[in-house]
C-alpha positions in Angstrom: 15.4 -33.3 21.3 14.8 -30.8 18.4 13.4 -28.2 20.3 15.3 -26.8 23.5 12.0 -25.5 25.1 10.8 -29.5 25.7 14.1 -30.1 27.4 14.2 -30.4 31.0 18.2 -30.4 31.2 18.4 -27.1 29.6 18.4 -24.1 31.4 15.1 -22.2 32.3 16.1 -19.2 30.2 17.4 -20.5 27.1 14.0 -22.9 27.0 12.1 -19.6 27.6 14.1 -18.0 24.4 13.7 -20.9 22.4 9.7 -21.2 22.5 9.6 -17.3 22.4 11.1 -17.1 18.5 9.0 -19.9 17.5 5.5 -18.3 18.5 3.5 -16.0 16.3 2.1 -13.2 17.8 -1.7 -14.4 18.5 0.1 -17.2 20.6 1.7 -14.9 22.2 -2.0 -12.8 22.8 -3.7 -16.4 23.5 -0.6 -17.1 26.7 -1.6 -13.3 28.0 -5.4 -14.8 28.1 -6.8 -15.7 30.9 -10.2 -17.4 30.8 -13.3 -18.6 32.8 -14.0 -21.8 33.1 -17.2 -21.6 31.8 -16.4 -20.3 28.6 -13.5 -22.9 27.6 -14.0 -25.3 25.2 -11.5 -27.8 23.1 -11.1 -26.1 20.2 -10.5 -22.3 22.0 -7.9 -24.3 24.2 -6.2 -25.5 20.8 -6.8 -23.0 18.2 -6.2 -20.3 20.1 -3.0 -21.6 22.7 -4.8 -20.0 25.6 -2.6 -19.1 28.6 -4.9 -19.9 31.6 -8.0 -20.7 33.1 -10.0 -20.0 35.9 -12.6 -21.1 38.1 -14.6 -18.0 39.5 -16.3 -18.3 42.7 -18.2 -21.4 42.7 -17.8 -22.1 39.5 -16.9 -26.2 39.0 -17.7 -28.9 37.3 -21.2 -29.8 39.2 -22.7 -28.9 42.9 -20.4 -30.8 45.9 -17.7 -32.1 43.4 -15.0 -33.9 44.9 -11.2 -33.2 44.2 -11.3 -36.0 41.8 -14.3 -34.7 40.3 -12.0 -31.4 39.3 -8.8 -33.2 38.8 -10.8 -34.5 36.1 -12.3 -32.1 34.6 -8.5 -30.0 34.9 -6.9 -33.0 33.0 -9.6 -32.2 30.2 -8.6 -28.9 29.7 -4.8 -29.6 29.8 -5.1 -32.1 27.5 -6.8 -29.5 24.9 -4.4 -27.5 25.5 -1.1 -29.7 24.9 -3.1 -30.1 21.4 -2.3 -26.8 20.1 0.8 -26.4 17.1 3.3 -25.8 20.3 1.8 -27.6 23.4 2.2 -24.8 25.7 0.4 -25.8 29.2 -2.3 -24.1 30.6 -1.9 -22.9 34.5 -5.4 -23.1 36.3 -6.4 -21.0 38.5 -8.6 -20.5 41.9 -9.2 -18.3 45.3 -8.0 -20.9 47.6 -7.6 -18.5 50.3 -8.1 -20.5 53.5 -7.6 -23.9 52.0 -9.0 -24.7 49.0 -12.4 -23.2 50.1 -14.1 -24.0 47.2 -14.1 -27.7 46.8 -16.4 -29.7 48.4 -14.5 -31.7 51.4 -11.2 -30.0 51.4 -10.0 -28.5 55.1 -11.3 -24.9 55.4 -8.5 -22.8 58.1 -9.2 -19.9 59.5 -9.4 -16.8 57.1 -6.2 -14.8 57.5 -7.4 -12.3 60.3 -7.6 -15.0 62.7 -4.4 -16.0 61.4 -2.9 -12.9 62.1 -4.2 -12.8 66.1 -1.4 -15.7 66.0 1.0 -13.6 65.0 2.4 -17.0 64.0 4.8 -17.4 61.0 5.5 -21.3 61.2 1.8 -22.0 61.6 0.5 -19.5 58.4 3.8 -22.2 56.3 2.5 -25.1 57.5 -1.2 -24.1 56.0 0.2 -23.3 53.4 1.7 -26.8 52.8 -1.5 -28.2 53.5 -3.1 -26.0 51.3 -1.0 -26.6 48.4 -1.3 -30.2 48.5 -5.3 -30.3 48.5 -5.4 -27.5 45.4 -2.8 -29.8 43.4 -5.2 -33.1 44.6 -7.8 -31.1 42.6 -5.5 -30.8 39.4 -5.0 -27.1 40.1 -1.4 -25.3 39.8 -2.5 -21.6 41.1 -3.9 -20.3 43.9 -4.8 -16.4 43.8 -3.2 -16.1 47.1 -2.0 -14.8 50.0 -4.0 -11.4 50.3 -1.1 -9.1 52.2 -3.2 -6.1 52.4 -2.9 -4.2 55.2 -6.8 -3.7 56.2 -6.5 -0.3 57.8 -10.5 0.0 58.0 -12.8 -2.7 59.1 -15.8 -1.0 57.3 -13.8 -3.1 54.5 -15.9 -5.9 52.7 -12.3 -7.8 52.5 -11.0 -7.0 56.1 -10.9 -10.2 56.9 -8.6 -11.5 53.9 -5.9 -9.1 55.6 -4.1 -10.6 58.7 -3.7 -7.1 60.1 -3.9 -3.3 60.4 -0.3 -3.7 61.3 2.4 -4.0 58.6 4.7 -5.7 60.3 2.4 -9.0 61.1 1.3 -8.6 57.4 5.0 -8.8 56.3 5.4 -11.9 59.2 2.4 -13.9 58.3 3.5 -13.7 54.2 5.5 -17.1 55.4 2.5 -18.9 54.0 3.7 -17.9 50.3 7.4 -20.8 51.4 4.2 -23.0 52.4 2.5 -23.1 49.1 5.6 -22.6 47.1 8.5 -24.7 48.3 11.2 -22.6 50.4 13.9 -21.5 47.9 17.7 -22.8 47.5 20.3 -20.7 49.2 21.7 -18.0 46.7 18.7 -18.5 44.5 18.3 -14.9 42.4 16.8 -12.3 43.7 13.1 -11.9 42.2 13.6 -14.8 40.3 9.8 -17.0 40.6 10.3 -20.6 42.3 8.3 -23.4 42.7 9.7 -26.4 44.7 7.9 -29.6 43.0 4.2 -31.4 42.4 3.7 -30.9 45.9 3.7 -27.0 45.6 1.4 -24.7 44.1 2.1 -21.2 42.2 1.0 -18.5 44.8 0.1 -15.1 44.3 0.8 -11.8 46.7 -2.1 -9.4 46.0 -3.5 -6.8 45.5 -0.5 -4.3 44.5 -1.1 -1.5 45.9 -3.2 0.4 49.1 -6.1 -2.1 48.3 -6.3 -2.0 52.3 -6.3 1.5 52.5 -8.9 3.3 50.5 -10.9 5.9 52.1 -13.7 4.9 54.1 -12.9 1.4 53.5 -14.4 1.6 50.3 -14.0 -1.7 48.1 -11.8 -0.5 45.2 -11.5 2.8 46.0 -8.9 5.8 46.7 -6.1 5.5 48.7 -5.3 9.0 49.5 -1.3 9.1 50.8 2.1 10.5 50.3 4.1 7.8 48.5 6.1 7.5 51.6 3.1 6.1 53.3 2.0 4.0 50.5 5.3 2.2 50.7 5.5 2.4 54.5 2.6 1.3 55.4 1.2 -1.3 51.9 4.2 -1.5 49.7 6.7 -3.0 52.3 5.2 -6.5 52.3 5.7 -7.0 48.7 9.2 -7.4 49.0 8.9 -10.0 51.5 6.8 -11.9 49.3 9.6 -11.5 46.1 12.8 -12.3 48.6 10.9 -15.8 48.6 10.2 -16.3 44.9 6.5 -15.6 44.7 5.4 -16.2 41.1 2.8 -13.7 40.4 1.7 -10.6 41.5 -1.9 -9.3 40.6 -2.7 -5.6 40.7 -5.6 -3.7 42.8 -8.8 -2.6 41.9 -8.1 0.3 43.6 -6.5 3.5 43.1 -4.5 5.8 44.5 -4.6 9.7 45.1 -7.2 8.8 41.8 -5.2 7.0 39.7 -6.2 3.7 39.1 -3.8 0.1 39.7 -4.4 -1.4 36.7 -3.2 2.2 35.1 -0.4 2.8 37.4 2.7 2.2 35.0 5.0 4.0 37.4 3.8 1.5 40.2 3.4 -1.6 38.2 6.9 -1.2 36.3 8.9 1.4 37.5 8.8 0.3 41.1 7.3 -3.5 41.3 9.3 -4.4 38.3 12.5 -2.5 38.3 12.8 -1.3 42.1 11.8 -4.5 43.6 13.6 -6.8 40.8 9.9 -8.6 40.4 11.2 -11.5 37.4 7.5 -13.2 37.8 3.9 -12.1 35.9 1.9 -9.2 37.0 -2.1 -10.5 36.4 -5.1 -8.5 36.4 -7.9 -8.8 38.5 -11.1 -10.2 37.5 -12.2 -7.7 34.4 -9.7 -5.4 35.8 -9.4 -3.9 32.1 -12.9 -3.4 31.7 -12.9 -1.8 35.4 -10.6 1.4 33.8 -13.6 2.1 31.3 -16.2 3.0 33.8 -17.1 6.5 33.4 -13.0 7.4 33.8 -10.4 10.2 32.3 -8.7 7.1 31.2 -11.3 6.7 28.4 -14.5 4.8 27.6 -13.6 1.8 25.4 -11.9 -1.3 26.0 -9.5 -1.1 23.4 -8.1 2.1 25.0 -8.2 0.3 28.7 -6.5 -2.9 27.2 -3.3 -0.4 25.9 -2.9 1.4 28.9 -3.2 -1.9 31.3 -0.8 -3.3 29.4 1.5 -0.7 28.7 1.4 0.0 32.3 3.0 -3.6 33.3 0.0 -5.8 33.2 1.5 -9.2 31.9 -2.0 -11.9 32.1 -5.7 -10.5 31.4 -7.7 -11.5 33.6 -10.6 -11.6 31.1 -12.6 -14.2 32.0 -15.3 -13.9 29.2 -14.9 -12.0 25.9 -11.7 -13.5 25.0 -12.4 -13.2 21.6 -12.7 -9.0 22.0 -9.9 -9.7 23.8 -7.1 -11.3 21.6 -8.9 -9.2 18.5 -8.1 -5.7 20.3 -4.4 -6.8 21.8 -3.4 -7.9 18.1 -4.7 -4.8 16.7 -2.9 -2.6 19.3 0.2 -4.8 18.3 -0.2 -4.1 14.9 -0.6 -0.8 15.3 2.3 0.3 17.1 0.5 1.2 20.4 1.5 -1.4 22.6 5.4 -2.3 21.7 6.4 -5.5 20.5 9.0 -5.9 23.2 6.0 -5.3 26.1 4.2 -8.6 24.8 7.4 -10.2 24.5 8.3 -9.6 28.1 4.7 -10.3 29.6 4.9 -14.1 27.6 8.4 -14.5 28.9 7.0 -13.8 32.6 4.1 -16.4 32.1 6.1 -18.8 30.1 9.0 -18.6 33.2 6.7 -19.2 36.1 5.5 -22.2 33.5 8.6 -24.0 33.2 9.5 -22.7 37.0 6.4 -25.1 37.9 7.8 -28.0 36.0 4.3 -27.9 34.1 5.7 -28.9 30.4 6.5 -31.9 32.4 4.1 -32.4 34.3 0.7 -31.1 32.8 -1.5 -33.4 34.3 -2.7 -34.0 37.8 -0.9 -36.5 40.8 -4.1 -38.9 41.6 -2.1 -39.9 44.5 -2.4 -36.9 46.6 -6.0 -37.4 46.5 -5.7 -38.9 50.2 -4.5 -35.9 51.9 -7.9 -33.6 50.7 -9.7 -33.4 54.2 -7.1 -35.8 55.9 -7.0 -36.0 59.5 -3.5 -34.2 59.7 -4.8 -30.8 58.2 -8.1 -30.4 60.1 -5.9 -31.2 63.0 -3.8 -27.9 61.7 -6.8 -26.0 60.9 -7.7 -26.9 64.4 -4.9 -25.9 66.0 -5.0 -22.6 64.2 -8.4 -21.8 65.4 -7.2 -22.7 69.0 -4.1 -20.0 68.6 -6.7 -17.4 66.8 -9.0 -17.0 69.4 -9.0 -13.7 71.9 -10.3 -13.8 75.3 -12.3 -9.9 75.5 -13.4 -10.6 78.7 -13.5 -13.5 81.5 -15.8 -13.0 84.4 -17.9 -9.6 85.5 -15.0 -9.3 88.1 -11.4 -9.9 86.8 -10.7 -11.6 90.3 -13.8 -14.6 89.6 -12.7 -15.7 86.1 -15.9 -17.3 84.5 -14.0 -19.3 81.8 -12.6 -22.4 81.6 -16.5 -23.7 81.1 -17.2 -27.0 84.0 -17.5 -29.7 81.1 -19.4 -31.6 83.7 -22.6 -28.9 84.1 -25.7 -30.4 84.4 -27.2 -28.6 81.7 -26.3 -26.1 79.3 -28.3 -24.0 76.9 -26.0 -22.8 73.3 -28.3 -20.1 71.2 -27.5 -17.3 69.0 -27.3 -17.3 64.7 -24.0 -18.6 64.1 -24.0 -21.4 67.2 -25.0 -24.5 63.9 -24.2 -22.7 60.8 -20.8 -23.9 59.2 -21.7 -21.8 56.2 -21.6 -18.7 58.3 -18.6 -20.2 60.5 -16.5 -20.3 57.3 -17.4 -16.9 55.7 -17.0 -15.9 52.5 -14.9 -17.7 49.8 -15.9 -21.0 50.8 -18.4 -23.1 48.2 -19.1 -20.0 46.3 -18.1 -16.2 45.8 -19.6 -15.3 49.2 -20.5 -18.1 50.9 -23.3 -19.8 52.1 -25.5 -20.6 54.8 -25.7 -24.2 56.6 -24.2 -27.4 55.8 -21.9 -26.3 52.5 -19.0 -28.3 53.2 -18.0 -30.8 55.7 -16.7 -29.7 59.3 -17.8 -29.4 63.1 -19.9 -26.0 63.9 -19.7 -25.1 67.6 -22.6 -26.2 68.8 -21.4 -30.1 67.3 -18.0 -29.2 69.2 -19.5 -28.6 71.9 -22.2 -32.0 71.6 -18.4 -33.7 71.7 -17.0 -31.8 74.3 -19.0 -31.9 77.5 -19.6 -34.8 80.0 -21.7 -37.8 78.9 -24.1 -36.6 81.9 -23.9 -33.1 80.3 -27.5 -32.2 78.8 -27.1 -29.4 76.3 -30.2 -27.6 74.9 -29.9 -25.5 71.6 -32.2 -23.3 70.4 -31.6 -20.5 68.2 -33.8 -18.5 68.8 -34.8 -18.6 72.8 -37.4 -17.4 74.0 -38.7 -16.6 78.0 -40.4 -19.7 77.9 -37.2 -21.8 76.6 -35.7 -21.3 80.8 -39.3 -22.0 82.3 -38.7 -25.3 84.6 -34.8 -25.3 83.3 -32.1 -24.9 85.0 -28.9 -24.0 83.2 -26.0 -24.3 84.6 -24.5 -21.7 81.8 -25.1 -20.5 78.3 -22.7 -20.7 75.3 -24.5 -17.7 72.7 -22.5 -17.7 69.4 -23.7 -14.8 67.1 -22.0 -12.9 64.2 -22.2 -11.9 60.9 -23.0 -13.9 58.0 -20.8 -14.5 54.8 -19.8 -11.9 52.4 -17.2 -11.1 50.0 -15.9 -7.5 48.4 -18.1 -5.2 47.8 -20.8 -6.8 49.0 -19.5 -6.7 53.0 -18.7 -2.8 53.1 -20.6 -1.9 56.1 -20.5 1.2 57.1 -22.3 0.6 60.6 -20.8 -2.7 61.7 -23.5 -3.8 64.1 -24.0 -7.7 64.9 -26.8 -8.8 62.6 -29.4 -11.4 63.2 -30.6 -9.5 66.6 -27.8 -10.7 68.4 -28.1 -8.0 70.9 -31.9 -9.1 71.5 -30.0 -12.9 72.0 -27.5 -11.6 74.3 -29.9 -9.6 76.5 -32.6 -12.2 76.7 -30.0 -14.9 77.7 -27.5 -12.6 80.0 -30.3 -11.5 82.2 -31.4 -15.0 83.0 -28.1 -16.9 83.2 -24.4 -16.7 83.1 -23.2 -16.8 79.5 -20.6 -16.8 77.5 -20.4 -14.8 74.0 -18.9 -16.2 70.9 -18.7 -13.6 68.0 -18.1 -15.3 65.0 -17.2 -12.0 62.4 -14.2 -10.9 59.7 -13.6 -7.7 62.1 -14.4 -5.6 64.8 -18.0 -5.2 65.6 -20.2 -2.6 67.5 -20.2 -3.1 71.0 -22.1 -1.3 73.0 -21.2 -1.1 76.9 -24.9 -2.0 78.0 -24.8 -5.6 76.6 -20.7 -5.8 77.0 -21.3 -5.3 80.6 -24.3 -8.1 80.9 -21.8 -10.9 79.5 -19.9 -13.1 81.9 -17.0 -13.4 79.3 -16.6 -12.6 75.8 -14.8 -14.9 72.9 -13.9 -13.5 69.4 -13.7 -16.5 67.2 -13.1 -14.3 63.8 -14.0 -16.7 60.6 -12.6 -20.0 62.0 -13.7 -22.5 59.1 -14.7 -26.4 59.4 -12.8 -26.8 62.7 -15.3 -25.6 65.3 -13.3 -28.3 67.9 -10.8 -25.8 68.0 -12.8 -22.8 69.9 -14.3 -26.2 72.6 -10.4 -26.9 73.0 -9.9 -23.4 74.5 -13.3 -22.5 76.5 -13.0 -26.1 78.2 -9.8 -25.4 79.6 -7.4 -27.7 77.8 -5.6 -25.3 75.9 -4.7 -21.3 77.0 -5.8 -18.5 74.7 -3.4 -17.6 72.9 -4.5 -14.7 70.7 -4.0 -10.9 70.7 -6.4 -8.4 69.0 -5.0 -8.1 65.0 -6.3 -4.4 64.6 -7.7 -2.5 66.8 -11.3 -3.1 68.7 -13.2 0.4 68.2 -15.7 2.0 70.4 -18.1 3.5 67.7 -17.7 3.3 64.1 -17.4 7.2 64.7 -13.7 6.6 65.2 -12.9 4.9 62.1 -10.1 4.7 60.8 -8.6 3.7 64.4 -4.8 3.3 65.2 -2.4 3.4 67.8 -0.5 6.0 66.5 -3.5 8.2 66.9 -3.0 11.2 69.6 -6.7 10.5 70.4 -6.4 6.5 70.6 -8.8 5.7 72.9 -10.4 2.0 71.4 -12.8 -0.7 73.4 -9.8 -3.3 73.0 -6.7 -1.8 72.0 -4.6 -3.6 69.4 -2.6 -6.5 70.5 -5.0 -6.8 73.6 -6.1 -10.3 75.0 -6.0 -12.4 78.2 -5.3 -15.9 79.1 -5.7 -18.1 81.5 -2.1 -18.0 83.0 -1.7 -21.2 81.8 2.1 -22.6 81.3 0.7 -24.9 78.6 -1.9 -27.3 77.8 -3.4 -29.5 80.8 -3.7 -32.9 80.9 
């Protein structure tokens, strides 16, 4: 072989030296690039030796495409790609943040604050196995995840993409990252990026820094704290997630004490880089460049964003649209002595390292043959089982000593009501089919009320209606109710709430149904929601189910009685949004559920 960078037997940093001297600098520009996959084309892929590509929210090849579908359309690109003078692969990325949400078919798990009332590390690697294998089905190589914020305000719009107020389940639950990565050789070098095989995806810890904390729970805002507690409380994570070779890294929206991430060179170098010994690539976020030209100290043009970003430790752009700009202002800034020659050169070596970490010069293309596993019965089982082991009891009967739950699968007849009871699109939340989800029948799964269809006796009449009304119990009669209610889908900005009551009347639902007949309340929601003690104190028991994806089985498993619950409260359950921010360490804690509350059943395992 002529060239030492196509050589598998060589080492990984000699091939990273060799393809460095032979590139020009607008291939190095083009391997900082990341793009949208609406705006790639052939001859951009070839000409301009692109680094990456992205799918946004949503964005695929048609409406309900199949993992085959993508793993086609992924092939195309690559193969565009391999065309250019030095056939440098392209990495592909996507949000597959509870499986990967947005292909049609593929398992959808609980978003990670369920995952974090488990408090279970094995479960959150095994996901992540099964995860990786359905995103590399679809021809993908990088998943922008896990999120290990530490959500210290539900008024959040991401709350639910953070396991926990608590660092320490944060820095637990990052066991998902040996899931989609492979788990690391003993002795292997500290920092060093590692991906085990085909199997295995490139993962990505985000959002470095505070991106849980900002004040108010404002998306991309301020985090106002000593450094002490930004490392205490956010930072500590991170080096969990380097200890097991996570490949990338991508920076937060967000500031702190008014500086912003993407700025932060004493963050993004001096401490991720240096201090923690990070040896993978630091990405932006989506237009994270453009973000520092908002009406900023930092200046008003992208040309002046793009230096400091980069200067600051910034390694892949992000773009996703105006690549040409782009590449155009990067060279220039190059040229011109702003932005040194030896940053680019150590941003390409990043990307080209977690490259040929992922065996991607050889092999580009997709593995048809893990097509089988997207949707297989083994990972809804998982997902399953991880909705089972997210689920926490709030309440079981009006008097502790009359439990009301387990539910008599053998009632006569049972009304289910409420918003959320038949809606998979609001059962999986947001970052599932698009951006912010959907409602109804967007991928396929079991919503609750299905579950419950398959749960109950063949005798068992259930009645559903949405909506009820006084008329829907004249001549009935229930045995119980089953009222699921929550929120519906969001994502970001776009879920900061700063009042956090249950949409869709739900407290109209509740009260009409309580004061007829005993029921049981299913909140289906990313985080803590109002509760007021009037309509707490007319339910019989009280379920919060988070954001539990396709597998509504797993919430029937529990209420029926064959499995325990096994879930404790993730953050803590607030009184009035008055309170906010609430935590334990408060002299004045005084919460509806305090954090790692919920009961059981006393169960020493499941019954037959």
């Amino acid at each position: 072989m002529d060239c030492i960078y196509k050589d598998p037997n060589q080492p990984t940093e000699a091939r990273i030296k060799d393809l460095l001297s032979r590139m020009s600098l607008r291939e190095k520009a083009g391997q900082m690039t990341q793009i949208e996959r609406s705006v790639a084309t052939p001859s951009v892929l070839k000409d301009l030796s692109l680094g990456s590509i992205l799918s946004s929210g949503g964005s695929g090849p048609f409406d309900k495409a199949l993992s085959a579908d993508w793993a086609d359309m992924v092939d195309g690109f690559q193969k565009s790609a391999l065309e250019s003078r030095l056939g440098i692969p392209l990495l592909y990325g996507i949000d597959a943040v509870h499986g990967n949400n947005s292909i049609y078919g593929a398992t959808i798990f609980p978003h990670n604050v369920g995952l974090g009332a488990t408090r279970d590390a094995d479960l959150a690697q095994r996901i992540g196995v099964a995860t990786a294998l359905e995103v590399r089905a679809s021809g993908i190589h990088y998943t922008f995840a896990p999120s290990v914020a530490v959500c210290r305000d539900p008024r959040w719009g991401r709350c639910y993409e953070s396991y926990s107020s608590d660092t320490d389940i944060v820095r637990k639950m990052t066991s998902i990252i040996t899931g989609l990565q492979g788990k690391p050789p003993p002795g292997h070098p500290k920092g060093y990026p590692f991906v085990a095989g085909r199997n295995n995806v490139v993962a990505c810890a985000k959002h470095f820094v505070g991106d849980g904390g900002t004040h108010k729970g404002i998306n991309e805002g301020n985090t106002i704290l000593s450094y002490e507690d930004l490392e205490r409380i956010h930072m500590t994570p991170y080096p969990d997630c380097i200890s097991q070779g996570v490949a990338t890294i991508m920076a937060s929206y967000s500031s702190w004490n008014g500086t912003q991430m993407h700025a932060h060179r004493l963050l993004l170098t001096d401490v991720l880089k240096v201090k923690l010994g990070f040896k993978g690539f630091l990405i932006s976020d989506w237009k994270g460049v453009d973000r520092l030209s908002k009406p900023n100290p930092l200046g008003s043009n992208y040309r002046t964003s793009l230096c400091i970003a980069v200067n600051a430790g910034i390694d892949m752009v992000m773009v996703p649209h105006g690549y040409s700009q782009f590449l155009e202002d990067l060279i220039d800034l190059v040229e011109s002595g702003e932005i040194p020659m030896a940053r680019i050169d150590d941003a390409v070596e990043r990307i080209l390292r977690v490259k040929f970490v992922a065996r991607l010069f050889e092999y580009p293309y997709s593995d048809r043959s893990l097509l089988d596993t997207v949707g297989c019965k083994l990972h809804r089982d998982l997902a399953r089982e991880a909705v089972r082991k997210s689920l926490v009891l709030l309440k079981n009967g009006k008097n502790p000593m009359k439990p009301f739950l387990p539910l008599d699968r053998k009632a006569k007849r049972v009304l289910v009501a409420g918003s959320n009871a038949d809606n998979l699109g609001y059962q999986c939340g947001g970052w599932t089919a698009t951006w912010c989800g959907a409602s109804g029948r967007i991928t396929i799964g079991t919503t609750v009320l299905e579950a419950i269809k398959e749960a109950v006796g063949d005798k068992t009449e259930v009645i559903y209606e949405q909506n009820p009304s006084p008329a829907t119990f004249e001549g009935q009669d229930f045995s119980y109710a089953i009222v699921v209610v929550g929120e519906g889908p969001y994502a970001e900005f776009t879920g900061d709430n700063s009042e956090l009551i249950i949409p869709f009347n739900a407290n109209d639902v509740i009260s009409l149904v309580t004061d007829r007949i005993p029921t049981l309340v299913i909140l289906i929601s990313g985080r803590p929601l109002v509760l007021e003690p009037w309509i707490l104190e007319k339910m019989d028991a009280l379920v919060a189910a988070w954001l539990p994806g396709s597998e509504g089985g797993g919430i029937t498993d529990v209420i029926f009685g064959d499995y325990d619950f096994e879930g404790r409260l993730p953050v803590t359950w607030f009184k009035s949004v008055e309170q906010l921010p609430i935590h334990p360490e408060d002299n004045s804690y005084d919460p509806l559920f305090p954090f790692g509350f919920g009961l059981t059943y006393n169960m020493k395992g499941p019954l037959n």
